[in-house]
C-alpha positions in Angstrom: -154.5 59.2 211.0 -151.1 59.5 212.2 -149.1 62.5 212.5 -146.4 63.6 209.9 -145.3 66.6 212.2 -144.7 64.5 215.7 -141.8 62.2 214.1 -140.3 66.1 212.9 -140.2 67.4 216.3 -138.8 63.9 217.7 -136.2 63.8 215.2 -135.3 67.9 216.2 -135.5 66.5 220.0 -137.7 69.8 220.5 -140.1 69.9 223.5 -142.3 72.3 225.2 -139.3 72.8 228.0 -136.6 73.6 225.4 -134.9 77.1 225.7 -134.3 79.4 223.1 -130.7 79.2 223.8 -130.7 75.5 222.3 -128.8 75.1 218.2 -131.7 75.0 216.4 -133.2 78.1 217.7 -129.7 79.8 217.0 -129.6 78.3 213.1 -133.0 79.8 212.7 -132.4 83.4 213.7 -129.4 83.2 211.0 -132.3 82.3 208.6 -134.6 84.9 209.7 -131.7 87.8 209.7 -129.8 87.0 206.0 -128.6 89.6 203.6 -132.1 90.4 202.2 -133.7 91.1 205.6 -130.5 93.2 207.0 -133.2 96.1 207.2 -135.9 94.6 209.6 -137.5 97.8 210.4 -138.0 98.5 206.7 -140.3 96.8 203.6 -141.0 97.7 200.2 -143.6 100.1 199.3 -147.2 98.3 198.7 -150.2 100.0 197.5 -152.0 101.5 200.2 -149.3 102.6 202.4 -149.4 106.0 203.8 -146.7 108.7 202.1 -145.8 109.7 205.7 -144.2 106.0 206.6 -141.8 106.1 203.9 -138.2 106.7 204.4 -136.7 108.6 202.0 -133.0 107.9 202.6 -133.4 104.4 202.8 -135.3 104.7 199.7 -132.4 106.2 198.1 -130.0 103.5 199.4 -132.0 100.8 197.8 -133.4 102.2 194.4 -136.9 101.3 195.3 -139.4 103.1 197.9 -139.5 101.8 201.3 -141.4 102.4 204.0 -140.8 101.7 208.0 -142.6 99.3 209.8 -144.1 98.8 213.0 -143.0 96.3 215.6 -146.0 94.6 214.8 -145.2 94.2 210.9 -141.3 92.6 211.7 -142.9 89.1 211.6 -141.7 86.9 209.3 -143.0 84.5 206.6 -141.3 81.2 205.5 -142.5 80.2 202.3 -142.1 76.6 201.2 -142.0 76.8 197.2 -142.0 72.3 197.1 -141.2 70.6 193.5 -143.9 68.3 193.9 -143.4 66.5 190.9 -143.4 62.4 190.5 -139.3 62.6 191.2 -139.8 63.4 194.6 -141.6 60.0 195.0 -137.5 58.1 194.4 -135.7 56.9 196.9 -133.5 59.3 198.6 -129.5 58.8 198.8 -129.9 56.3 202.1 -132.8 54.2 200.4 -135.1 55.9 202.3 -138.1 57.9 200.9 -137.5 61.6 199.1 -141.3 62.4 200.4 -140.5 61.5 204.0 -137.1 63.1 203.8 -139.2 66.7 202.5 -141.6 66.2 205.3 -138.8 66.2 207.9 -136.7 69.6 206.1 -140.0 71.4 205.8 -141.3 70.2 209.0 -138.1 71.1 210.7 -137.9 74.5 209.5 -141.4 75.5 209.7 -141.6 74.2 213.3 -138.4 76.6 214.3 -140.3 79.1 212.1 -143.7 79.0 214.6 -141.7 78.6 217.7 -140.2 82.3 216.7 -143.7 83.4 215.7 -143.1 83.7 212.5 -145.6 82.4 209.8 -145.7 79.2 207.4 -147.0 79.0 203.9 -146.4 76.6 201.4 -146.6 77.1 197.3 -146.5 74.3 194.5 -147.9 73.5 191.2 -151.3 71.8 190.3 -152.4 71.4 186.9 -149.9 73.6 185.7 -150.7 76.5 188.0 -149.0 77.7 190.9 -151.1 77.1 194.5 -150.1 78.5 197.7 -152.1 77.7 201.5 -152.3 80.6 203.6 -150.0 81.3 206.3 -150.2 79.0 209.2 -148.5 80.1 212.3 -149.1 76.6 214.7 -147.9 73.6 214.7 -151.6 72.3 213.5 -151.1 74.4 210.6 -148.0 72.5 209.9 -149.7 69.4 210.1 -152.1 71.1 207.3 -149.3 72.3 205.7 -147.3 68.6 205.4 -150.2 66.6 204.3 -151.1 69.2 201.6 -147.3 68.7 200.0 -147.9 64.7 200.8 -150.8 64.6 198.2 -149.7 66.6 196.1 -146.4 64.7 195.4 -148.7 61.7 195.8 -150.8 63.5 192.9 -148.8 65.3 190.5 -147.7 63.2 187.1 -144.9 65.2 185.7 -141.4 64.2 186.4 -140.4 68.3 188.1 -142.4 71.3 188.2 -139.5 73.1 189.4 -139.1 75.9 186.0 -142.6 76.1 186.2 -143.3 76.6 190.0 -140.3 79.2 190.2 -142.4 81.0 187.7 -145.1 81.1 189.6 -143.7 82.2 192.5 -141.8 84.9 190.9 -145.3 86.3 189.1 -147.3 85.4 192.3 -145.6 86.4 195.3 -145.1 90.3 195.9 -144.0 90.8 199.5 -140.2 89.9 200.7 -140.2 86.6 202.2 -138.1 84.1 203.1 -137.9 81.5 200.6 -137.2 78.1 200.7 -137.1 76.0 197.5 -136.9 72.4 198.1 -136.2 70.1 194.9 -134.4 67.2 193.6 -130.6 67.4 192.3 -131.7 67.6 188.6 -129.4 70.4 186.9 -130.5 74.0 187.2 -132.1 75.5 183.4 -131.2 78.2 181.9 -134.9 79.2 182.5 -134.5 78.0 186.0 -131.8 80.1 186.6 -133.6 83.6 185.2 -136.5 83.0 187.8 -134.1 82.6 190.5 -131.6 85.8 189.5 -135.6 87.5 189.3 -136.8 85.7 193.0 -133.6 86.6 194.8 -133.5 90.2 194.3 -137.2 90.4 196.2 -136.5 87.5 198.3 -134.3 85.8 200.5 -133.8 82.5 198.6 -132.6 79.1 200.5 -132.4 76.0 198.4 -132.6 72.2 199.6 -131.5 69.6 197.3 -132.8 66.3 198.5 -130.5 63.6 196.6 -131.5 60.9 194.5 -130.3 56.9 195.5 -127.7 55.7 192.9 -129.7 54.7 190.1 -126.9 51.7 189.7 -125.1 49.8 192.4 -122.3 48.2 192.5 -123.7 45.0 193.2 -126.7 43.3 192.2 -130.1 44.6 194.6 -132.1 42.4 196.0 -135.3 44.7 194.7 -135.3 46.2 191.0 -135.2 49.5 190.8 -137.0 51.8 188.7 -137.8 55.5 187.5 -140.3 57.4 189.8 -141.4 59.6 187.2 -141.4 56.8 184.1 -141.7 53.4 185.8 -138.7 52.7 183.6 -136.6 49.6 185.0 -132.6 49.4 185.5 -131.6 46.6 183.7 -130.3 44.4 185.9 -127.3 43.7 184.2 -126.0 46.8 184.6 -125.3 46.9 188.4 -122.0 45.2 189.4 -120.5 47.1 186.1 -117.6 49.2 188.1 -117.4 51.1 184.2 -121.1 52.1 184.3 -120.9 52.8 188.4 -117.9 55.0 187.3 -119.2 56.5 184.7 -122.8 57.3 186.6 -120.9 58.9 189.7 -118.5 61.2 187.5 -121.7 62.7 186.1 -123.8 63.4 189.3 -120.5 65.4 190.4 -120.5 67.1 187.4 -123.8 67.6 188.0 -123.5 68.7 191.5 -120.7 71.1 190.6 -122.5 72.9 188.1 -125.9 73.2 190.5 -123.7 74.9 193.2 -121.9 76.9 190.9 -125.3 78.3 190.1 -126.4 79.1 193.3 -123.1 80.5 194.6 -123.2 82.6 191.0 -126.6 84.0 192.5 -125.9 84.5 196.3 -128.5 81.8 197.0 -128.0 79.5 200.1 -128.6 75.9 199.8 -127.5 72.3 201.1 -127.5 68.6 200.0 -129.7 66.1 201.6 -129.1 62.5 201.7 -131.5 61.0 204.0 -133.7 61.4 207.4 -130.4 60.8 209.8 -128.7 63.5 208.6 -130.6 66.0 207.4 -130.8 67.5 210.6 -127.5 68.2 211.1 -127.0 69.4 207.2 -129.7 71.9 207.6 -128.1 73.7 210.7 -124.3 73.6 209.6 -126.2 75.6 206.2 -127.8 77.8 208.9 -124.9 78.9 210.9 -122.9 79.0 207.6 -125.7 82.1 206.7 -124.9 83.3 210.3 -121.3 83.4 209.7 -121.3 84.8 205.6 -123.4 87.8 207.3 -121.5 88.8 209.6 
């Protein structure tokens, strides 16, 4: 079977000889030192936690009791919260595949995330209820990790699971993390946007759009084109219609403004993808953006 994590690294051009010093490893620390985690010798108070550890001013500062942590405990975990649902099996902005184009973000970032020693885990819904694998902190787990998103895109038959799945990680998921939402550019619900107000005051929230191919071209394909989610067909007379092409790409901006409007409203960082060749380079210019809105 091949491998869905060796095309990742190829694509990052990461190799056992790399140095820290390279980009990638610099985009990642800004992930791993955002607003929420500005405190890295410091966590909430859990249940179980000796009285002693817990420091009092900083517990004052932040409204909520927190305790200081060991070097040991300043390890990180990346949680991948995926919208599996049958959207994510559409073609991506550059024709290519939306499920590849999630294998290479999550691949990329959890790779970075193992190289710093810093653990994996990835959440999405099945049969209505949230699932999360354990953390993985090797590029084997990633493999684990990949395949498990794989089928259950391959698997799931409702068109997003996003609301849902941000529910569950809200309910589900006490400790701070760093998480990473990855999702297609549907617009952001009222319901959706309550989980996330909710997940980003616990959590460092990222958010990956991967974008949908044009639904409507403006000239006629040479392969019909349908729904993902409803197997509903474009009529074919509708592509070469500069009106209906007009009309389609006025909306997704609309669209688009109103989804970063959202996440700006909320704090949240979060990037566009539009396929394999440049996802890459989107994912670190959002990185050092972090780095530089930090600072």
């Amino acid at each position: 079977m091949a491998s869905l994590l060796e095309p990742v690294k190829s694509k990052l051009f990461i190799s056992s000889t790399l140095k820290s010093a390279h980009p990638l490893d610099g985009g990642y620390a800004s992930l791993v030192r955002g607003r929420s985690l500005d405190f890295d010798d410091l966590r909430p108070y859990e249940h179980g936690d000796e009285v002693r550890d817990i420091d009092w001013k900083a517990t004052a500062r932040m409204g909520e009791p927190m305790v200081k942590r060991s070097h040991a405990e300043r390890r990180h975990t990346v949680l991948f919260a995926v919208d599996t649902g049958a959207a994510m099996r559409a073609r991506a902005r550059d024709e290519g595949g939306k499920t590849e184009l999630a294998v290479l973000a999550v691949g990329a970032l959890a790779t970075l995330a193992v190289r710093h020693d810093d653990d994996v885990s990835l959440m999405h819904l099945a049969n209505g209820r949230g699932r999360r694998l354990a953390p993985r902190r090797s590029e084997g787990g990633i493999e684990q990790l990949l395949r498990a998103m794989v089928a259950a895109i391959e698997a799931e038959p409702a068109a997003s699971t996003r609301d849902e799945l941000l529910r569950a990680v809200a309910q589900g998921v006490a400790r701070r993390m760093i998480l990473v939402v990855v999702t297609d550019e549907a617009p952001v619900s009222a319901r959706a946007e309550r989980e996330l107000r909710r997940l980003r005051a616990q959590h460092d929230v990222v958010w990956l759009t991967l974008r949908d191919a044009d639904p409507v071209l403006a000239s006629r394909p040479r392969v019909g084109r349908r729904d993902a989610a409803s197997g509903w067909a474009v009529p074919e007379f509708l592509h070469g219609s500069a009106e209906v092409v007009a009309e389609l790409t006025e909306q997704r901006a609309a669209d688009d403004a109103a989804r970063r409007a959202v996440l700006d409203r909320l704090g949240i960082s979060h990037v566009e993808l539009d396929g394999r060749d440049t996802a890459v380079t989107a994912l670190l210019r959002m990185l050092h953006g972090r780095a530089h809105a930090h600072r």
